[in-house]
C-alpha positions in Angstrom: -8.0 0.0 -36.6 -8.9 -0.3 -33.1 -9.1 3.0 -30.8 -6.7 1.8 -27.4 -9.4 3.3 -25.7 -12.1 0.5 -27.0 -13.1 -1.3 -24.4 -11.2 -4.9 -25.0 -12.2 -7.9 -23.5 -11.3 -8.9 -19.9 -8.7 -11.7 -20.4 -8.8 -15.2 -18.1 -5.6 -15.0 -15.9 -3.1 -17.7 -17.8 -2.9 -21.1 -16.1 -0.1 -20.8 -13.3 1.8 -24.1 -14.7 2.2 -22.4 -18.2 4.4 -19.5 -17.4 7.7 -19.8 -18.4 11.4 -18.6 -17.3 12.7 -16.2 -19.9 17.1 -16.2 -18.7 17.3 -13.1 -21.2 14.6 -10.9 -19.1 15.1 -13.0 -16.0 12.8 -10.6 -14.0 10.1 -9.4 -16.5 6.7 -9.0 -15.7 4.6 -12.1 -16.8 1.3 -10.4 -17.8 0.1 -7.4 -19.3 -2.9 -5.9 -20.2 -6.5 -6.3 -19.0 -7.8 -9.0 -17.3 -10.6 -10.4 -15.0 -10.5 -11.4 -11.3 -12.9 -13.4 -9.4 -12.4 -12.7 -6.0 -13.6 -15.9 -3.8 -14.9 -13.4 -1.0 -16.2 -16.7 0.9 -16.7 -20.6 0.1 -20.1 -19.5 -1.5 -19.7 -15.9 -2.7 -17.9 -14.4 -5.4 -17.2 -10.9 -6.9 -15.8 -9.2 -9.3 -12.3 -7.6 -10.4 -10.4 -6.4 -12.7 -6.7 -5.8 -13.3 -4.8 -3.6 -15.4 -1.1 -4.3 -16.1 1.0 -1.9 -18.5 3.2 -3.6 -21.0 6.6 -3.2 -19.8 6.1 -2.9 -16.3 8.7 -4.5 -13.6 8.0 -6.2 -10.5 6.6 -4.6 -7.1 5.4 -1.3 -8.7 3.0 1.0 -6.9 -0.4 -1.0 -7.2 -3.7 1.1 -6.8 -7.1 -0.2 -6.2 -9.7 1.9 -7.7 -12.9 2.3 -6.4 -15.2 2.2 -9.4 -18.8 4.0 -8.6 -22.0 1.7 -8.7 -23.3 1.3 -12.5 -20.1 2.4 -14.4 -18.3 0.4 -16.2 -15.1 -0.5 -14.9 -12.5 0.0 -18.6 -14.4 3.2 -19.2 -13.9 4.5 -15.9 -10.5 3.7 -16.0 -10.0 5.6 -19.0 -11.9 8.6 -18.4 -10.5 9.1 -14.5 -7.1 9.2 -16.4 -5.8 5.9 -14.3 -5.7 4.0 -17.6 -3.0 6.7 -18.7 -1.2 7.2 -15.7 -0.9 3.4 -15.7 1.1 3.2 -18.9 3.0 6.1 -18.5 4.6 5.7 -14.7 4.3 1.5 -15.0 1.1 1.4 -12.4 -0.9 -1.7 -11.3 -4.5 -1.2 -12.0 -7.4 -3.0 -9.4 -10.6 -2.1 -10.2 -13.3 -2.8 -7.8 -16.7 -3.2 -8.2 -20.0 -3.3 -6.9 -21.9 -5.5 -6.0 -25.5 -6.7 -6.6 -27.6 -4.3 -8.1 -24.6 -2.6 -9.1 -24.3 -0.2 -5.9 -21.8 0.3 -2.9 -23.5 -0.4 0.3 -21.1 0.1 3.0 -21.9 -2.9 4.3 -20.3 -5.9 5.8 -20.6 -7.7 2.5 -18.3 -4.8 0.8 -15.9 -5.0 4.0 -15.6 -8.7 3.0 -15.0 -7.8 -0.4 -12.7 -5.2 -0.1 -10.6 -7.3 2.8 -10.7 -10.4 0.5 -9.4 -8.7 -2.4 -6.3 -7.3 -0.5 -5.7 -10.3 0.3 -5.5 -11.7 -2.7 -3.2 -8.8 -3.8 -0.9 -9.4 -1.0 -0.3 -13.0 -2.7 0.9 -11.9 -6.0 -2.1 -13.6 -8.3 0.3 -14.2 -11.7 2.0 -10.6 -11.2 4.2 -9.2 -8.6 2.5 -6.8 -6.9 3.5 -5.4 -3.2 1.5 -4.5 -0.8 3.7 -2.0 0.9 2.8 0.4 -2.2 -0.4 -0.3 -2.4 -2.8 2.3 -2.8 -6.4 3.0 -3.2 -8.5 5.9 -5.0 -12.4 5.3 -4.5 -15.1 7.4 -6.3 -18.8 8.4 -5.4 -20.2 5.5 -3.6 -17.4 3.4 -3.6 -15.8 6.1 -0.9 -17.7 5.4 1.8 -17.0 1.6 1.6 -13.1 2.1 0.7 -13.1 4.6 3.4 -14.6 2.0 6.3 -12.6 -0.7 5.2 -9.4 1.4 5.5 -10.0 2.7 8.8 -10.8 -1.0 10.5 -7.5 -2.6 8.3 -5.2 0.2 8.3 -2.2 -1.8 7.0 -4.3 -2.5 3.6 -3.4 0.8 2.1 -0.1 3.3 2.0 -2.8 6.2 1.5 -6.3 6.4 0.1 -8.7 9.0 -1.5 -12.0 9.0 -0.9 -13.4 10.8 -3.8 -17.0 11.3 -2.5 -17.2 10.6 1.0 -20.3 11.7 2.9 -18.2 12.4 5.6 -18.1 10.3 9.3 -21.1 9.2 11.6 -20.5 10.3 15.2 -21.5 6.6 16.0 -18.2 5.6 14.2 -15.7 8.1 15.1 -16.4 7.0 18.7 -16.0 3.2 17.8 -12.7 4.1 16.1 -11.8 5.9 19.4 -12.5 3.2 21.9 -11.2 0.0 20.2 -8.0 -1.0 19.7 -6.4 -2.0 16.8 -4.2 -5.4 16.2 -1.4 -3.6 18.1 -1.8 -3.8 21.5 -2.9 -0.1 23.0 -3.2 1.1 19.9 -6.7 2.5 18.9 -7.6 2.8 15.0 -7.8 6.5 15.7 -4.4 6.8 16.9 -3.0 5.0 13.2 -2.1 7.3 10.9 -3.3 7.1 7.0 -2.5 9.9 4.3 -5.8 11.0 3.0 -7.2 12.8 0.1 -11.2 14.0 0.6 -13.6 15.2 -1.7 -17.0 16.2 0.0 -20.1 17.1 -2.2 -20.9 20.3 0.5 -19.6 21.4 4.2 -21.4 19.8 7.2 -20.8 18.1 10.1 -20.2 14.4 8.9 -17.5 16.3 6.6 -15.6 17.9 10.1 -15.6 14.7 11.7 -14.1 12.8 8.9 -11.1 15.4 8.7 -11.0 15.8 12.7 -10.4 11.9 12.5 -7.7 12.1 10.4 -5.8 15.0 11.6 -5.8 13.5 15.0 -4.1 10.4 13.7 -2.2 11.9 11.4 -0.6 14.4 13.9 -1.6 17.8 11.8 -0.5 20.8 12.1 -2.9 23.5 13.3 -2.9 25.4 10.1 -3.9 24.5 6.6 -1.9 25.4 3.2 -5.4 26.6 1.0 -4.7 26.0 -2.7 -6.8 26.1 -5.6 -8.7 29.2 -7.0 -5.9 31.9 -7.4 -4.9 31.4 -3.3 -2.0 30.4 -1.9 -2.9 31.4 1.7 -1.8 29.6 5.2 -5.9 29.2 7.2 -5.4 29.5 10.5 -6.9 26.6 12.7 -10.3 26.3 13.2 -13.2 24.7 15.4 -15.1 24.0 12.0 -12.1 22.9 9.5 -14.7 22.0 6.9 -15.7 25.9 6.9 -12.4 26.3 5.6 -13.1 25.0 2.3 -15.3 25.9 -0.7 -15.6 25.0 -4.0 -12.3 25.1 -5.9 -10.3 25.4 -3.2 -8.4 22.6 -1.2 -6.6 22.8 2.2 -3.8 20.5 3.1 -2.5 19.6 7.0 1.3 18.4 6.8 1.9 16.6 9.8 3.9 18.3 12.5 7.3 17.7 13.5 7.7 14.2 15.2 7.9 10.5 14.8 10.4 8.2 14.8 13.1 6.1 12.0 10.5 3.1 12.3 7.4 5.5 12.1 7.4 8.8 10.3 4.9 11.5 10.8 4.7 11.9 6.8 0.8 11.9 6.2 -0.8 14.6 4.8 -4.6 15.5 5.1 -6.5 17.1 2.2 -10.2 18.2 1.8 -11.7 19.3 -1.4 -15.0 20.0 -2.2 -17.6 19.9 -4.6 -19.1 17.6 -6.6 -16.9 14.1 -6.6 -17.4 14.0 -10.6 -14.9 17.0 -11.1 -12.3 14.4 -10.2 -12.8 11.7 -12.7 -9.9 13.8 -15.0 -6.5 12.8 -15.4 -5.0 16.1 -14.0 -7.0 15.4 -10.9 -5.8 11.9 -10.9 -2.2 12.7 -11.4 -2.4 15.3 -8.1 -3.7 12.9 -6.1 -0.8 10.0 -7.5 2.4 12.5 -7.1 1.0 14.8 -3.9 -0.5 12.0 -1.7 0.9 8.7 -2.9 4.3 9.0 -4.1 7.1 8.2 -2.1 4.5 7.1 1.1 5.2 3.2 2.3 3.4 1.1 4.5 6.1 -1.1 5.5 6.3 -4.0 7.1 6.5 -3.2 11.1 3.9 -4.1 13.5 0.7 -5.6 12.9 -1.1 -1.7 11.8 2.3 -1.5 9.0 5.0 1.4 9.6 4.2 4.2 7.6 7.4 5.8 6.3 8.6 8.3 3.6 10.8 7.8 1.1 12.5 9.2 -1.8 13.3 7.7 -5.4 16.3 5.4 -5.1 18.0 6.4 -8.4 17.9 10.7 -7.1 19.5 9.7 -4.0 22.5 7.9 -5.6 21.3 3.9 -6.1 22.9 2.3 -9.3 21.6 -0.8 -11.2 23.7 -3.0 -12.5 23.1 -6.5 -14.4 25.2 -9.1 -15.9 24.4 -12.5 -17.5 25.7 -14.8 -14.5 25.8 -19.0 -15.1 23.4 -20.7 -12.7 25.1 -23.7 -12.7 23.6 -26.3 -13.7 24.4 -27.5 -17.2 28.0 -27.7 -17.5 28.3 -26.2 -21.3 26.7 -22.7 -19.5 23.9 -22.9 -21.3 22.1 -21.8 -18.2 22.7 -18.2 -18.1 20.7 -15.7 -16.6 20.2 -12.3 -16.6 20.5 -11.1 -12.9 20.5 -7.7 -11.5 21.7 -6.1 -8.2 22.0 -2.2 -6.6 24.7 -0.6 -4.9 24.7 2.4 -2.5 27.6 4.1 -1.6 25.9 7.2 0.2 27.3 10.7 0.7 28.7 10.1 4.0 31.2 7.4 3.0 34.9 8.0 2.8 36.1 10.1 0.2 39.7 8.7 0.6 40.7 5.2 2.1 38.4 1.9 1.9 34.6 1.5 2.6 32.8 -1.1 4.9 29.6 -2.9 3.2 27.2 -4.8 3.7 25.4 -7.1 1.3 21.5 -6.8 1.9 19.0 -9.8 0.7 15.4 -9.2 0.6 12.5 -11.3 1.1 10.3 -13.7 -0.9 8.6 -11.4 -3.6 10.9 -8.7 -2.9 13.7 -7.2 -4.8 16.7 -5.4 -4.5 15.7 -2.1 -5.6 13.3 -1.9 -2.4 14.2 -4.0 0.7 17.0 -1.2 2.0 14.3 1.0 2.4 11.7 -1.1 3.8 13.9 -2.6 6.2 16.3 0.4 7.3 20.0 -0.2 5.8 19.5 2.5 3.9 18.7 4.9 6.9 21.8 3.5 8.9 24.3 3.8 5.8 23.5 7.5 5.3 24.2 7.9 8.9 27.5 5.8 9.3 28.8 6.1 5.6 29.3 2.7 4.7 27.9 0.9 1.2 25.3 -1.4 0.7 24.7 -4.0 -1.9 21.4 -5.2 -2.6 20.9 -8.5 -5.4 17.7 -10.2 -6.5 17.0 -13.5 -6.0 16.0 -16.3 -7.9 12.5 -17.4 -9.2 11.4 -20.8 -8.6 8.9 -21.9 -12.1 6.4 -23.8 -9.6 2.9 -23.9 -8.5 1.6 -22.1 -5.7 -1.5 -22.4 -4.4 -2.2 -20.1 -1.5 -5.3 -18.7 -0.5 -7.3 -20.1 -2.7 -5.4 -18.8 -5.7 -3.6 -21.2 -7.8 -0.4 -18.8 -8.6 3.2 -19.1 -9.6 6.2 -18.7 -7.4 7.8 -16.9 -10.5 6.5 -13.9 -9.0 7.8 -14.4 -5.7 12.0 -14.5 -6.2 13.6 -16.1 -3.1 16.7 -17.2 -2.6 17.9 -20.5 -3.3 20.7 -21.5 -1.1 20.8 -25.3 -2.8 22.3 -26.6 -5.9 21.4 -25.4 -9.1 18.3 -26.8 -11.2 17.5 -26.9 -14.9 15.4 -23.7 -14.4 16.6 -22.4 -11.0 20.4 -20.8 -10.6 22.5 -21.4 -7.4 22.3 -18.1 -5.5 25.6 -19.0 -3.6 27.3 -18.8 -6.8 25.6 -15.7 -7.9 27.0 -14.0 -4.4 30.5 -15.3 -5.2 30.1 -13.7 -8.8 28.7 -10.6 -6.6 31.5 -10.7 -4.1 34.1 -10.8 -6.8 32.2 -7.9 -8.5 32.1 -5.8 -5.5 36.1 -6.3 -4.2 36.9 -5.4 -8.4 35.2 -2.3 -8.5 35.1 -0.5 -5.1 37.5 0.5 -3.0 35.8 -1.9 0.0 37.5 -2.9 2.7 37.6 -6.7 2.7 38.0 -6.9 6.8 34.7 -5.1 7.2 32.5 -7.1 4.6 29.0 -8.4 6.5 25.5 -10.0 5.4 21.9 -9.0 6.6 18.5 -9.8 5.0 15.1 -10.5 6.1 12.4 -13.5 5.7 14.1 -15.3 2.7 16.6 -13.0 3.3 17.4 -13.7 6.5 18.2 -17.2 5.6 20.3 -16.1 2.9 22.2 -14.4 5.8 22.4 -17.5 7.9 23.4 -19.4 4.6 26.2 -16.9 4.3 27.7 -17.8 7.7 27.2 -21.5 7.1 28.5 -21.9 3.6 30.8 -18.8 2.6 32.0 -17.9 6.4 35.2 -16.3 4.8 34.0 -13.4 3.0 32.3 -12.3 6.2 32.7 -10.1 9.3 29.5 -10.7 10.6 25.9 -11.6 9.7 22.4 -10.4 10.9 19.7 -12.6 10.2 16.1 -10.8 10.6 12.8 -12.6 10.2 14.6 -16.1 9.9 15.8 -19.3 12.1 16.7 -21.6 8.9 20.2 -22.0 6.7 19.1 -24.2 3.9 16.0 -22.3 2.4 15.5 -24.9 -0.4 15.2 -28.0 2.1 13.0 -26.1 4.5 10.7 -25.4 1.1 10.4 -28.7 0.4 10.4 -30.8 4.0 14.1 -32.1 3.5 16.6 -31.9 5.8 19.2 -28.7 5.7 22.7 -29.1 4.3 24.8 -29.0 7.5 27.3 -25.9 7.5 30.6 -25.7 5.9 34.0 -25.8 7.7 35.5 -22.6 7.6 36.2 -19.2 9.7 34.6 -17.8 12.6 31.6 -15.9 12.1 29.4 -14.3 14.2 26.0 -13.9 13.9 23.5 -11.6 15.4 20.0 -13.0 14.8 16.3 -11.8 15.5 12.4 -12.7 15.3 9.3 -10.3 15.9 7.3 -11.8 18.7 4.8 -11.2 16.4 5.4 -13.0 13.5 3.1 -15.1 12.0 5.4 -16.8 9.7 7.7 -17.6 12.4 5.8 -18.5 15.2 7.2 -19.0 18.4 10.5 -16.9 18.4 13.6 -18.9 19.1 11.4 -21.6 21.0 11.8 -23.7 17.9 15.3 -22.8 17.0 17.1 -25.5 19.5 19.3 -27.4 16.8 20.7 -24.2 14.7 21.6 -22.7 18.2 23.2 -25.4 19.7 24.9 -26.5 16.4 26.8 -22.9 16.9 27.4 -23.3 20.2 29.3 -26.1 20.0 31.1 -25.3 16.9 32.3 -22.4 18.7 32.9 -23.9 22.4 30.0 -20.9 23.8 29.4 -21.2 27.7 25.8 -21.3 27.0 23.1 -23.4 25.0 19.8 -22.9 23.6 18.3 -24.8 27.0 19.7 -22.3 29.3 17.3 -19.4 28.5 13.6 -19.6 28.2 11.8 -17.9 24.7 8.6 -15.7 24.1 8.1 -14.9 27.8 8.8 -11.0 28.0 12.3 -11.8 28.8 12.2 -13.8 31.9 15.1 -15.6 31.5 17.3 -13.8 29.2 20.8 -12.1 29.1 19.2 -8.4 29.4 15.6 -6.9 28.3 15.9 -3.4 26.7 12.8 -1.8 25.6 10.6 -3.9 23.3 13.6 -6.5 23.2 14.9 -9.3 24.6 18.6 -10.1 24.3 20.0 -13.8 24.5 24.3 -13.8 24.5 26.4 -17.0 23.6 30.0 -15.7 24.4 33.2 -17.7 24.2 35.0 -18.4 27.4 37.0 -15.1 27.3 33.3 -13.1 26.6 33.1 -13.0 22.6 29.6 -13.1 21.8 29.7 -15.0 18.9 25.8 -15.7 18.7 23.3 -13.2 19.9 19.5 -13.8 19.3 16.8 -11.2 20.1 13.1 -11.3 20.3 11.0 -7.9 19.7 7.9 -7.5 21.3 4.6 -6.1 19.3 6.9 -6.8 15.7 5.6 -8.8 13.1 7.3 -9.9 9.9 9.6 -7.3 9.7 12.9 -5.3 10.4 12.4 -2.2 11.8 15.6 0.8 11.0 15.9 1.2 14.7 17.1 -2.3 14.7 19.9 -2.1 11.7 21.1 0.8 12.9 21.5 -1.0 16.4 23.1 -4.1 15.1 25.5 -1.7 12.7 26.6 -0.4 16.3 26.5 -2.8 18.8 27.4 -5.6 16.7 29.1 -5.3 12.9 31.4 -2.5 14.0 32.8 -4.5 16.5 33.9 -7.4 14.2 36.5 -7.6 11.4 38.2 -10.2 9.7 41.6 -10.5 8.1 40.9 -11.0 4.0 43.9 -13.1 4.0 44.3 -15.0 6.9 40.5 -15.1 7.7 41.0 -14.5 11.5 38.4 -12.6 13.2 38.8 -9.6 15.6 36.5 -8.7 18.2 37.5 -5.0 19.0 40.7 -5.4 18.0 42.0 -8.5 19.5 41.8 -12.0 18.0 38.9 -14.3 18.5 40.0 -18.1 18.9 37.0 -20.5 19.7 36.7 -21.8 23.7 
């Protein structure tokens, strides 16, 4: 009988157009085991990867990329550093990266192509779902170096790394790191913070520059918690921090007190030293997994990521729940899928009396156990008490080719807001299944009922004010300007809105965003289709777009504010633009339109009127 720890063959990735839809385990994770990845680095070079995917693992789990030292081989590696382990126990992705010719790291541009490319890839979900806000990276003896470079110049390619071997900084580097700025405008790659592990082979100068960097971006505290070795000491701050260390021992800076709800100050800085081998253990491994990574996101934010904290969803109060819901199509209900969605009703909600919600849809290749967190709802419903309801989409069986990978849109659930399909549920049916759930089992109050999402999301969230208007308050589309996500993914024209109640909408794009380019320069017909639904005194031509807010209602901060009020001042559709945002929602901003905006609107269950603080809104 074969040992598990043999090493197996490296399996071809499946063909994209083979995988299937399983309705029983709508959302289970295609692939697992060990397979190999060639990473097209450019049109003539390609390198080598490989991935390892624990049987039973779910979608967008915490994916780390291991650094594999020049002339070992990659499964044994695995194995020995305890990875292999960890992986099957916690439900890990596995990237193993390798070197290059002659079986050595270089640290050279070649490896920064490789290393870049290969993220890349990643971020495209190649036949599994992985997500690259959780991904993480743990690089050994030479690899370090290389990993280490490549994280510093692309900082959003990593949640944290360890750098298992690191020969420390050049003072050429740290002063190139200093001087030039990131993708964010006025933003130097010293200045972006990145939770780091380091293990240095002795003390020296290179070793003091490295962890000067990165307690300067990180925001460190003076003093360093020494563990290891019988001590449990506080070091006091020091001109030569790496003379704080010795074999054995390891000091950690916490970052101090500061940052903001888009931003924490949450990354730690750790230096070890002695010999990197000591760490290829799966003790070793585990401290680094549960001290440095866990619970540290780089979300989605600006164009350096938005590096946040936070805890495990099911400790804090979330609850799964799944059903077997009928997509649709086949009129005998053969169709039925398994779907699954989260609910949040935080420890500041009422105790007595009704609750407010809002239903929260995440993006393409996201799910609903993650985007409250990555996009803030959470944040604001543990500060205003209300409940939030978070589904999964559905996942188109097609093709993708993107990047030069030829993947599968199964691993990338978005929401389809057309009719159903032989393989593809209607997700406006599975919200009226949802809505129904929700009003049956909490004690929500039907007035105060209101939709957000981002990317696909978002146009769920426009869909829900264009084709069930009456179960809503108000919507807040992030990330978005389309109703009809199906049509825009294939070139057809979107299915005009339904008649129904009034609903306001309060919509916004990241200047930016590369997905969206252009702001609300290119959103003319949606905007003027609700402005003359609604009788507003303005249209789409009477503001300029993506100019700094040079002909807008108001600028505040980063934003840009453009009001469509009825005659008697409703503002029935309000877009904003934020500056220096890509692709994202940032808290600051659900907590705003929670606020400014949803608070201010309710709707009568049973007539469907809408209020505007308090008094009845009637169109001009």
């Amino acid at each position: 009988m074969k040992s598990y720890l043999q090493e197996p063959v490296a399996q071809a990735l499946p063909d994209a157009s083979l995988v299937t839809i399983d309705r029983k385990n709508y959302y289970r994770q295609f692939l697992h085991g060990y397979y190999q990845f060639d990473c097209a680095v450019s049109g003539a070079v390609t390198r080598s990867a490989k991935f390892y995917i624990p049987e039973g693992s779910v979608y967008n789990q915490p994916t780390v990329f291991i650094g594999i030292p020049g002339g070992r081989n990659p499964w044994d590696f695995m194995v020995e550093s305890g990875w292999k382990e960890l992986s099957d126990y916690y439900g890990l992705y596995l990237v193993l990266m390798e070197a290059g010719d002659g079986g050595v790291w270089r640290n050279d541009q070649a490896d920064m192509d490789y290393l870049n490319a290969l993220n890349n890839d990643l971020a495209v979900r190649p036949l599994f779902c992985s997500f690259q806000a959780n991904f993480y990276a743990a690089a050994y003896g030479d690899a370090a170096d290389a990993v280490g470079a490549q994280s510093r110049r692309m900082p959003r390619a990593y949640a944290a790394v360890a750098l298992l071997g690191t020969s420390g900084m050049t003072a050429e580097e740290a002063e190139v790191l200093r001087t030039t700025q990131s993708r964010v405008e006025g933003v130097c790659y010293s200045q972006v913070q990145c939770p780091v592990w380091l293990l240095f082979a002795g003390k020296d100068e290179a070793a003091e520059r490295e962890i000067g960097y990165y307690r300067y971006a990180n925001h460190s505290r003076d003093s360093g918690i020494v563990s290891g070795a019988g001590s449990s000491a506080v070091s006091g701050a020091s001109s030569n921090p790496a003379s704080d260390g010795m074999d054995g021992m390891r000091i950690t800076w916490v970052p101090q007190e500061g940052g903001t709800v888009d931003e924490h100050w949450c990354a730690n800085v750790v230096a070890d030293f002695g010999p990197w081998e000591k760490s290829v253990d799966r003790n070793y491994s585990e401290a680094v997994l549960t001290e440095l990574f866990d619970g540290i996101y780089r979300y989605p934010g600006n164009n350096n990521g938005a590096l946040r904290r936070a805890g495990n969803i099911y400790e804090r109060g979330f609850k799964k729940f799944s059903a077997d819901v009928w997509g649709g199509y086949y009129g005998d209900r053969r169709d039925t899928y398994r779907r699954e969605w989260y609910a949040y009703v935080p420890e500041s909600a009422p105790k007595d009396g009704t609750i407010p919600a809002v239903f929260v849809f995440h993006g393409a290749g996201g799910s609903g156990d993650e985007i409250a967190d990555r996009i803030g709802w959470s944040h604001a419903a543990d500060k205003y008490g209300f409940m939030i309801i978070m589904p999964t989409a559905s996942e188109p069986n097609e093709v993708r080719s993107i990047s030069g990978i030829r993947t599968n849109n199964i691993f990338r659930a978005m929401w389809n807001t057309g009719g159903p399909q032989p393989e593809r549920p209607e997700d406006m049916r599975f919200l009226d299944f949802l809505y129904q759930w929700l009003t049956e089992h909490y004690p929500v109050d039907k007035s105060r009922i209101y939709a957000s999402g981002q990317s696909s999301g978002g146009m769920m969230s426009w869909a829900c004010a264009a084709y069930r208007p009456d179960y809503f308050a108000a919507a807040a589309p992030f990330s978005a300007r389309h109703i009809d996500i199906e049509a825009v993914e294939h070139g057809s024209r979107e299915r005009p809105p339904v008649e129904g109640s009034m609903i306001p909408i309060i919509a916004n794009l990241g200047c930016c965003d590369a997905a969206f380019k252009g702001g609300f320069t290119q959103a003319q017909e949606l905007v003027d289709y609700w402005c003359v639904r609604y009788g507003l005194t303005k249209r789409w031509a009477d503001y300029t777009y993506m100019d700094g807010g040079k002909n807008c209602s108001f600028k505040d901060g980063l934003v840009a504010h453009y009001v469509f009020e009825t005659g008697d001042g409703v503002p029935m559709l309000h877009l904003t633009e934020t500056d220096t945002k890509a692709h994202a929602t940032w808290p600051s901003e659900c907590e705003s339109v929670w606020n400014g905006y949803f608070t201010k609107f309710s709707k009568d269950p049973v007539t469907k009127d809408l209020y505007y603080e308090g008094r009845i809104c009637r169109p001009t």
